[in-house]
C-alpha positions as CSV (number, residue, x, y, z in Angstrom):
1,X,16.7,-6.4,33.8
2,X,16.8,-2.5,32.8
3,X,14.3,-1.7,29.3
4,X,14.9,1.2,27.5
5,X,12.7,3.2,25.5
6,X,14.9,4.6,22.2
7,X,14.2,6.6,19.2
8,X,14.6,4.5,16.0
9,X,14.3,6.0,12.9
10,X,10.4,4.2,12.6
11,X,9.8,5.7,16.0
12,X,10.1,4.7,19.7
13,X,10.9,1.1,20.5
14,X,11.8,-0.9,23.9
15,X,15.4,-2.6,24.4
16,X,17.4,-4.5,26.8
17,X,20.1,-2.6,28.4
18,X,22.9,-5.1,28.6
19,X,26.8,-4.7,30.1
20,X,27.8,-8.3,29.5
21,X,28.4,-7.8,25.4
22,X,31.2,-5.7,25.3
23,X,33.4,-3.3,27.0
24,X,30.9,-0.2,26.9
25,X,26.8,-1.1,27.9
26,X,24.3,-2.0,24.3
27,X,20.5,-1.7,24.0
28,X,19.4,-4.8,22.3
29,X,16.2,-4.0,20.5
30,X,13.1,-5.8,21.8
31,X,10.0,-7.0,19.5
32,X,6.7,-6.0,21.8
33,X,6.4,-4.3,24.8
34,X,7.6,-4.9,28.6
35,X,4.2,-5.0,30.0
36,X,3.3,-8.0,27.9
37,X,4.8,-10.6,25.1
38,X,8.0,-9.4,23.5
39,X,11.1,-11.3,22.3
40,X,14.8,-10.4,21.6
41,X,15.8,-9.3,18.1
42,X,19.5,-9.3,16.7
43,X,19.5,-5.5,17.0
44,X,22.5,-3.9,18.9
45,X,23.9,-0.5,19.5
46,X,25.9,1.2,22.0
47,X,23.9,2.9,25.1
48,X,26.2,6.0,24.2
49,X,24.8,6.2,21.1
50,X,21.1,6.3,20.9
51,X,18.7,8.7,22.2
52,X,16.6,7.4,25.3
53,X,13.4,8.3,26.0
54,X,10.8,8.5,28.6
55,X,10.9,4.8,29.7
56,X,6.9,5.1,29.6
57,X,4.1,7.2,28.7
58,X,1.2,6.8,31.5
59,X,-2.5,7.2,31.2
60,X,-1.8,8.8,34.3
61,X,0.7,9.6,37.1
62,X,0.0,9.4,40.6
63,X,2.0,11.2,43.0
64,X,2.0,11.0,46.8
65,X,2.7,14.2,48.9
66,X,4.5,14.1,52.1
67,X,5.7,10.7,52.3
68,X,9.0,11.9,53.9
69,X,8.7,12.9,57.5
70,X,11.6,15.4,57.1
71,X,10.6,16.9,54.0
72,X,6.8,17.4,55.6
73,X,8.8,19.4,58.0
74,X,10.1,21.2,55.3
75,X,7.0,22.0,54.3
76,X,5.6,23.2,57.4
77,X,3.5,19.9,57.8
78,X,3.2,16.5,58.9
79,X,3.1,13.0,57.6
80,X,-0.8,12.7,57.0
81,X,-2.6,9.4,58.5
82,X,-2.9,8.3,55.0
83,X,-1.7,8.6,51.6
84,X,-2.0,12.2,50.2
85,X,-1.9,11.1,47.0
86,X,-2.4,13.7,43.6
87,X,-2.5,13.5,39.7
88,X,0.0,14.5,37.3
89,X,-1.2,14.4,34.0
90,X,0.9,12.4,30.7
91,X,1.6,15.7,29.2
92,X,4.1,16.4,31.9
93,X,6.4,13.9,31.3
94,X,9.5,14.3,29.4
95,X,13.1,12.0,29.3
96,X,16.4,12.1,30.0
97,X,18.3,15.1,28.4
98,X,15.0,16.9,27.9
99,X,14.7,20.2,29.0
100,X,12.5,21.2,31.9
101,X,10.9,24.5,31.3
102,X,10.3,27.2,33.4
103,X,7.2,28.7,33.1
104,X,6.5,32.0,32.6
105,X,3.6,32.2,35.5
106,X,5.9,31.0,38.2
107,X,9.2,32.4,39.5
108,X,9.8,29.8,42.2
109,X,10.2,26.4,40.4
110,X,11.8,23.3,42.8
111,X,13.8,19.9,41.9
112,X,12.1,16.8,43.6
113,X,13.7,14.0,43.5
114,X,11.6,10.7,43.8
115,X,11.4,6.6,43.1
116,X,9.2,6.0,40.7
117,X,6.8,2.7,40.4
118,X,6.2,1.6,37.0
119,X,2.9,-0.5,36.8
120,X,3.1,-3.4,34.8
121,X,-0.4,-5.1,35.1
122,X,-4.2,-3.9,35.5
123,X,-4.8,-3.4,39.2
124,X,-7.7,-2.9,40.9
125,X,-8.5,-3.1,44.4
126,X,-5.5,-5.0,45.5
127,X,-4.3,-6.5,48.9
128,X,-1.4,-5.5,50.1
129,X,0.4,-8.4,49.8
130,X,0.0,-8.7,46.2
131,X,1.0,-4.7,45.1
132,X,4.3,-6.7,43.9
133,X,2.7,-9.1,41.2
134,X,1.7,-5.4,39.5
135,X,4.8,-3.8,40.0
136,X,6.9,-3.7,36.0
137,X,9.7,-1.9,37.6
138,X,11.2,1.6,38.9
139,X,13.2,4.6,37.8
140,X,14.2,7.4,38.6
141,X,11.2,10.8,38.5
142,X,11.6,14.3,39.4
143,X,8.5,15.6,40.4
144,X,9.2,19.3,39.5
145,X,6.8,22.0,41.4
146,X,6.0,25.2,40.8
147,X,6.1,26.0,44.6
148,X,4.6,29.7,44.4
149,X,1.6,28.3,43.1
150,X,1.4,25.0,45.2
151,X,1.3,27.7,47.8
152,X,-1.1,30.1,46.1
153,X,-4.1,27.6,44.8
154,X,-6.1,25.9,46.9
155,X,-5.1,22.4,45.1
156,X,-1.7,21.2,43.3
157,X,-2.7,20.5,39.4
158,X,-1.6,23.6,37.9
159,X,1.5,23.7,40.5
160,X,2.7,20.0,39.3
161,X,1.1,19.5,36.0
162,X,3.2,22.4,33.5
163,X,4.2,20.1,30.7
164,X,8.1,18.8,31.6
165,X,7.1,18.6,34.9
166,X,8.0,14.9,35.3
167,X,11.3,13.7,33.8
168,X,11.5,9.7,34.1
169,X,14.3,7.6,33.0
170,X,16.7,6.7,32.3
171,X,14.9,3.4,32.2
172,X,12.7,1.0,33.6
173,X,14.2,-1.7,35.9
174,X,13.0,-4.9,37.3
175,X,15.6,-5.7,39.5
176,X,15.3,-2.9,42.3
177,X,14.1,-3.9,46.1
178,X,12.9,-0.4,47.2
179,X,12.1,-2.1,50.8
180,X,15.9,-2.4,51.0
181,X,16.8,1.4,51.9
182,X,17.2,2.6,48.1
183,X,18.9,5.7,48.3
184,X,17.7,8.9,46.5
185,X,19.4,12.0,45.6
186,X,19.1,14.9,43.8
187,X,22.2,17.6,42.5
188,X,21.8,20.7,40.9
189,X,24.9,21.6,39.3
190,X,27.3,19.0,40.6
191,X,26.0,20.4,44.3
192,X,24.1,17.7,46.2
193,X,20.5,19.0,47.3
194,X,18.5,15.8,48.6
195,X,20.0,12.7,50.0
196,X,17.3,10.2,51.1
197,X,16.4,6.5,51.8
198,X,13.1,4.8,50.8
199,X,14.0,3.2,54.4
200,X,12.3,6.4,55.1
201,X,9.1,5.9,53.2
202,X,6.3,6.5,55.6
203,X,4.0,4.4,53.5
204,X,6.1,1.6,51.2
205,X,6.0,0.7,47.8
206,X,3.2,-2.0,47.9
207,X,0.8,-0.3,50.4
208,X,1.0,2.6,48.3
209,X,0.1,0.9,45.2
210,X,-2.7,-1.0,47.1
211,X,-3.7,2.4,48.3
212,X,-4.2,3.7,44.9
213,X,-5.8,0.5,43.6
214,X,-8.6,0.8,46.0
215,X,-10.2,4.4,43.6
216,X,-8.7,3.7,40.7
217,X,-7.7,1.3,38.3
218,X,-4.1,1.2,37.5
219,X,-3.0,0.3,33.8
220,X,-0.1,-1.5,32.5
221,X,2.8,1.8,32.1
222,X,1.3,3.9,34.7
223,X,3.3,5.3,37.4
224,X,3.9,6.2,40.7
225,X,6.1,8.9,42.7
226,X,6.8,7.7,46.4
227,X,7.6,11.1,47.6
228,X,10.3,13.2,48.0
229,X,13.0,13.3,50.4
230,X,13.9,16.9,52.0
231,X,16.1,19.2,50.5
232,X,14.1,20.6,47.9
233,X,14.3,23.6,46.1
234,X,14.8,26.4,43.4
235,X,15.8,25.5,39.8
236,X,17.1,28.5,37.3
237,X,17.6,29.1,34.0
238,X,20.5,27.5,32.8
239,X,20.5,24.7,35.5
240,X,21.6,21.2,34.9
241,X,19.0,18.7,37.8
242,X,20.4,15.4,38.6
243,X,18.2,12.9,40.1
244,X,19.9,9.6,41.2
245,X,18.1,6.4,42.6
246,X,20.7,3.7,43.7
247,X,20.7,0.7,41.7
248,X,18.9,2.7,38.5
249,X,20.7,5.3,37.7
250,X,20.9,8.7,36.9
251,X,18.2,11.1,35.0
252,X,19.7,14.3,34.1
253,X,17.7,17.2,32.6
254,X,19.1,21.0,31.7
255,X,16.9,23.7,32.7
256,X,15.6,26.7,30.8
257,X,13.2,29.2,31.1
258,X,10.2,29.4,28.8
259,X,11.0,31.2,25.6
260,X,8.7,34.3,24.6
């Protein structure tokens, strides 16, 4: 099941995204939320014709660092013995069709495409073999980086956390099996830049939520980025970033530098 989070005139609101009403996909309007009690309404619009939004808005955003073995490479590194895991913070995150900005204190500003793990009930200190009982969903996250100052400052807030800094969309989805191979990719421009496999994940989906879970408590809407595949790189003014996540498909965000 894919929910979507649109703009209605009374403000955001949570649908169904459904391709068995018609010839073109509808978002049926929910009552409630995904993380908890919520019911169909009669409420029914084409996909094409609403405005979708961030499918959630976090407390927080965790974000795991060099889960790829090929992108560590990348980086000049290696695939730690455990999670490296870091903070985004809510203000970063944007939807589809919203604009990532380039900030004016960096002039080296890379695409990263990533899953994202969607939390859907209050975790804390969980086994392993129960991450999935917490899991909502996924969707797709680009988990932009100012890389001149990743490289600069002895730690990654200010690097990761400019506001825009995490498109998500274009929805949540229940139905993905990351342990499957999902594939991710990223295109700048039409031009593929990443093409990876969550095959490739050196720590998975559920030991990386258990992993988190252990020092903090994770909350209904919160999210996690599994990493990045390699490929990465620079983003320009004018840009249009694609990042696709088989099975959930594709968040798309024009780029543009930071007026003033």
């Amino acid at each position: 099941m894919r929910f979507a989070r649109v703009l209605r005139p009374d403000g955001p609101a949570y649908g169904i995204v459904r391709d068995d009403v018609g010839e073109e996909s509808m978002v049926q309007l929910i009552d409630g939320v995904p993380f908890g009690d919520w019911a169909e309404t009669d409420q029914v619009a084409p996909l094409s014709s609403v405005r979708l939004l961030a499918p959630v808005i976090p407390t927080k955003i965790l974000c795991v660092g060099k889960n790829y073995a090929a992108h560590a490479g990348e980086m000049g590194g290696e695939v730690p013995s455990e999670p490296l895991v870091f903070l985004k913070p809510p203000t970063a995150v944007v939807g589809p069709e919203d604009a990532i900005v380039l900030p004016a204190l960096s002039e080296e500003v890379h695409h990263e495409a990533e899953l994202a793990v969607v939390i859907g009930g209050l975790a804390r200190k969980v086994p392993v073999d129960q991450a999935g009982l917490h899991i909502a969903g996924y969707a797709c996250a680009n988990d932009v980086t100012a890389r001149d100052l990743q490289r600069r400052d002895a730690q990654w807030a200010r690097a990761k956390g400019f506001d825009t800094f995490c498109p998500l969309g274009p929805w949540l989805d229940t139905d993905v099996d990351p342990t499957q191979g999902v594939r991710v990719q990223a295109r700048v421009n039409g031009a593929p830049r990443q093409d990876g496999s969550t095959a490739d994940l050196a720590f998975g989906v559920a030991e990386l939520v258990s992993f988190c879970s252990q020092f903090t408590t994770l909350l209904p809407g919160d999210v996690l980025l599994t990493g990045t595949p390699a490929g990465v790189g620079p983003l320009a003014d004018g840009d249009r970033v694609e990042v696709e996540v088989e099975g959930l498909g594709v968040l798309a965000n024009p780029v543009q530098a930071e007026a003033g």
